[in-house]
Backbone as CSV, one residue per row, in Angstrom:
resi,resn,N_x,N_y,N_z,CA_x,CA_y,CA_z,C_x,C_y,C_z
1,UNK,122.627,28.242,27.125,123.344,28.984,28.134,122.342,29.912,28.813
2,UNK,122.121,29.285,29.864,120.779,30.718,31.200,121.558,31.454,31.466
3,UNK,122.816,31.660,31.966,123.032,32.445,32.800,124.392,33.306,32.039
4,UNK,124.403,34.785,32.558,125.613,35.329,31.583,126.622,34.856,31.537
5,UNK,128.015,35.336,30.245,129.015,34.903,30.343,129.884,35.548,31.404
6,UNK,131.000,35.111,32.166,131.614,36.133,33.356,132.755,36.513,32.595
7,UNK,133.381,37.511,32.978,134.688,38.062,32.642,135.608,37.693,33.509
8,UNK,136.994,37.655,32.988,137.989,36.949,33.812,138.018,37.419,35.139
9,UNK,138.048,38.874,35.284,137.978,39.384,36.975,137.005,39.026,37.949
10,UNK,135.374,38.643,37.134,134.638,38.032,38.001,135.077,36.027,38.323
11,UNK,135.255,36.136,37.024,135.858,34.325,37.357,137.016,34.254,38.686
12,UNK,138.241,35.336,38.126,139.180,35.716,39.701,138.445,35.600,40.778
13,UNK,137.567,36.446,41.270,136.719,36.696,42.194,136.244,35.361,42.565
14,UNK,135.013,34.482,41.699,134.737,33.311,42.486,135.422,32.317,42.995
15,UNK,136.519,32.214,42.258,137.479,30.951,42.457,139.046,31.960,43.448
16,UNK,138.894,32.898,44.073,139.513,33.410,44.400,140.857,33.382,44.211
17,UNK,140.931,33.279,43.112,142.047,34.093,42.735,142.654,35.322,42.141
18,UNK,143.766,35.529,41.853,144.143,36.734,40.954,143.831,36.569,39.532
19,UNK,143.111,37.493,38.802,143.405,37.702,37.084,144.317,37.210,36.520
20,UNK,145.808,37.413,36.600,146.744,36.354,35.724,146.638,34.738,35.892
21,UNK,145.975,34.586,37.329,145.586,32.894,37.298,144.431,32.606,36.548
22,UNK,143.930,33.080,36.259,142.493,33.002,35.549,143.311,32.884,33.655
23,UNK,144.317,33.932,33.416,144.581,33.613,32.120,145.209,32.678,32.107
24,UNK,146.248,32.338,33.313,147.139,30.873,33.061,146.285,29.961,32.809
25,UNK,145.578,29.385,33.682,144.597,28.521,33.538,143.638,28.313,31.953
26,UNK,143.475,29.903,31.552,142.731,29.598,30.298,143.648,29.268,29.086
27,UNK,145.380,29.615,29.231,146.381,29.689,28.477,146.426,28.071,28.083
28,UNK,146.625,27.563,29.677,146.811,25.873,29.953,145.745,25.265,29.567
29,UNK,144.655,25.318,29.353,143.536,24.901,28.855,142.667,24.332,29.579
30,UNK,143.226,24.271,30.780,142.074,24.253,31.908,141.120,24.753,32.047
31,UNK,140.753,26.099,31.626,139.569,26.666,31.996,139.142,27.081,30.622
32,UNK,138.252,26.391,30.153,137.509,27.022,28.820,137.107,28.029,28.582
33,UNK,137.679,28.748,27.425,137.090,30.318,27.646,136.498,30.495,25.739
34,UNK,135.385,31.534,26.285,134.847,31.913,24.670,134.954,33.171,24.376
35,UNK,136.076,32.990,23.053,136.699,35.455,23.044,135.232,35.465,22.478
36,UNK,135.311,36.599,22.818,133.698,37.017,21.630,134.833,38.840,21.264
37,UNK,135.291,39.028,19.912,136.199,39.970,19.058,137.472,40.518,20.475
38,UNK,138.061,39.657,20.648,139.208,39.644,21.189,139.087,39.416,22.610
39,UNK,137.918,39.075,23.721,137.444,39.743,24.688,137.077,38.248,25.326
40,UNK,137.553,37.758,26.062,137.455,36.629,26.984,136.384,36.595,28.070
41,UNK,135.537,35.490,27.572,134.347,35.497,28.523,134.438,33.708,29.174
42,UNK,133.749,33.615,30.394,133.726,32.313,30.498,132.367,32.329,31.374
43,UNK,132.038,30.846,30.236,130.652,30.186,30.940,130.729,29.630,32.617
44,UNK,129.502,30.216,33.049,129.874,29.371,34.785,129.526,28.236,34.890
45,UNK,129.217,27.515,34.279,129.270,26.438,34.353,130.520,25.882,33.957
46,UNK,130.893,25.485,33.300,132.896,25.823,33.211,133.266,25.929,34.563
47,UNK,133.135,27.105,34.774,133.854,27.698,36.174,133.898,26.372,37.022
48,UNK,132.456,25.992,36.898,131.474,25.274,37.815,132.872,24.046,37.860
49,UNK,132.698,23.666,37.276,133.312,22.224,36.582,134.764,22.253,37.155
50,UNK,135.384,23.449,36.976,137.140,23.534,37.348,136.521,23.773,38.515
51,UNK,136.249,24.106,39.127,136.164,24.333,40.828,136.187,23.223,41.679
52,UNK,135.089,22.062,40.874,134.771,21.097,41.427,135.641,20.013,41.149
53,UNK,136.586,19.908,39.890,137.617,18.968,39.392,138.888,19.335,40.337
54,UNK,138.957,20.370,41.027,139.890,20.479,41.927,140.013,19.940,43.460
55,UNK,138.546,19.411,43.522,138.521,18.485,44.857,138.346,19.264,46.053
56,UNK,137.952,20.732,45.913,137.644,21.278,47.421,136.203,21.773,47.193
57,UNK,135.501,20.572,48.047,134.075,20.812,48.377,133.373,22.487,48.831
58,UNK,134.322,23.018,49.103,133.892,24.195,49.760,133.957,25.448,48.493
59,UNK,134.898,25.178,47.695,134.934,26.084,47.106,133.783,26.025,45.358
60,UNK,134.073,24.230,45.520,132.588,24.298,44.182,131.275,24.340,44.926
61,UNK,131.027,24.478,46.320,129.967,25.247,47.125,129.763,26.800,46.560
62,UNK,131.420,27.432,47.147,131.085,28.730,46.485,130.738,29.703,45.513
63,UNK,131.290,28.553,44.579,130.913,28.559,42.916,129.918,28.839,42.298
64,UNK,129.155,27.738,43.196,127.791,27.305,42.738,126.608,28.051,43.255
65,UNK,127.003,29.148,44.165,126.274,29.905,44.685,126.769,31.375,43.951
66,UNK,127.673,31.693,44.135,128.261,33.216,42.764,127.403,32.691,41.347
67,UNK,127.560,31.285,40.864,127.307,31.364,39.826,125.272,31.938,39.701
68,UNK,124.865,31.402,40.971,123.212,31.450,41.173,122.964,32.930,41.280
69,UNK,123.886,33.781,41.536,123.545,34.961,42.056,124.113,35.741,40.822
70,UNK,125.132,34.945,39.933,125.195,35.781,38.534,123.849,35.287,37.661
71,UNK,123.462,34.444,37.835,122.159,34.211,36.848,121.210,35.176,37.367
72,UNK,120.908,35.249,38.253,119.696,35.931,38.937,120.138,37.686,38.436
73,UNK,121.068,38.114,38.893,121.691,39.710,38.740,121.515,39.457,37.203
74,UNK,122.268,38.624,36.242,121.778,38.663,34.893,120.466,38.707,34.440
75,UNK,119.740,37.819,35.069,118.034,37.545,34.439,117.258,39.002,35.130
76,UNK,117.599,39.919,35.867,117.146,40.584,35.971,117.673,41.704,35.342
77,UNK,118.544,41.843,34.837,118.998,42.747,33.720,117.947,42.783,32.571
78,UNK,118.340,41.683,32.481,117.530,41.464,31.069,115.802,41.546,30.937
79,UNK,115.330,41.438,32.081,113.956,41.830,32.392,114.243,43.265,32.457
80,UNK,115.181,44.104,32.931,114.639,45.724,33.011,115.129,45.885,31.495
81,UNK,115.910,45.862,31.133,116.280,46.229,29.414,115.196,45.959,28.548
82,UNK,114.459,44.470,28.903,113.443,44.466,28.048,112.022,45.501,28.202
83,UNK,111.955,45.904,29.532,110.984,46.510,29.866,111.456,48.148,29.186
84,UNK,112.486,48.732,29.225,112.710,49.394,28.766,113.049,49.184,27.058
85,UNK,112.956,48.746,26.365,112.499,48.816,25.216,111.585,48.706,24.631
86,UNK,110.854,48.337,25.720,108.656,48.377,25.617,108.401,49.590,25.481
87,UNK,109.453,50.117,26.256,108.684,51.531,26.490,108.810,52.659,25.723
């Protein structure tokens, strides 16, 4: 897994919808989700996958670009955290 896990409000956000669609969906088992101690995270690639199994080209476009820009905002987290524990 490269890139962070998202939280349901950011998953809302890419696939534009509301938060309770995000739990229906994970309820229904459509959207794979991993609790880590009670706390619902989902891989974007997942995301990736339901976006694109839904048949609108435009929106597993949009996906796939939130998801590039959560890896990147993540991988650079993790470069300043590490730099700050160098220090």
């Amino acid at each position: 897994m490269s890139q962070r896990l998202l939280k349901a409000g950011e998953v809302a956000e890419v696939l534009n919808v509301k938060k309770p669609t995000v739990y229906s969906l994970t309820k229904s088992r459509d959207l794979p989700v991993i609790v880590i101690r009670g706390q619902f995270r989902y891989d974007p690639a997942d995301v990736e996958r339901y976006a694109a199994s839904r048949k609108s080209p435009e929106l597993a476009q949009a996906v796939s670009e939130k998801n590039r820009e959560a890896g990147l905002l993540g991988q650079q987290e993790l470069q300043k955290r590490r730099e700050a524990e160098a220090a």
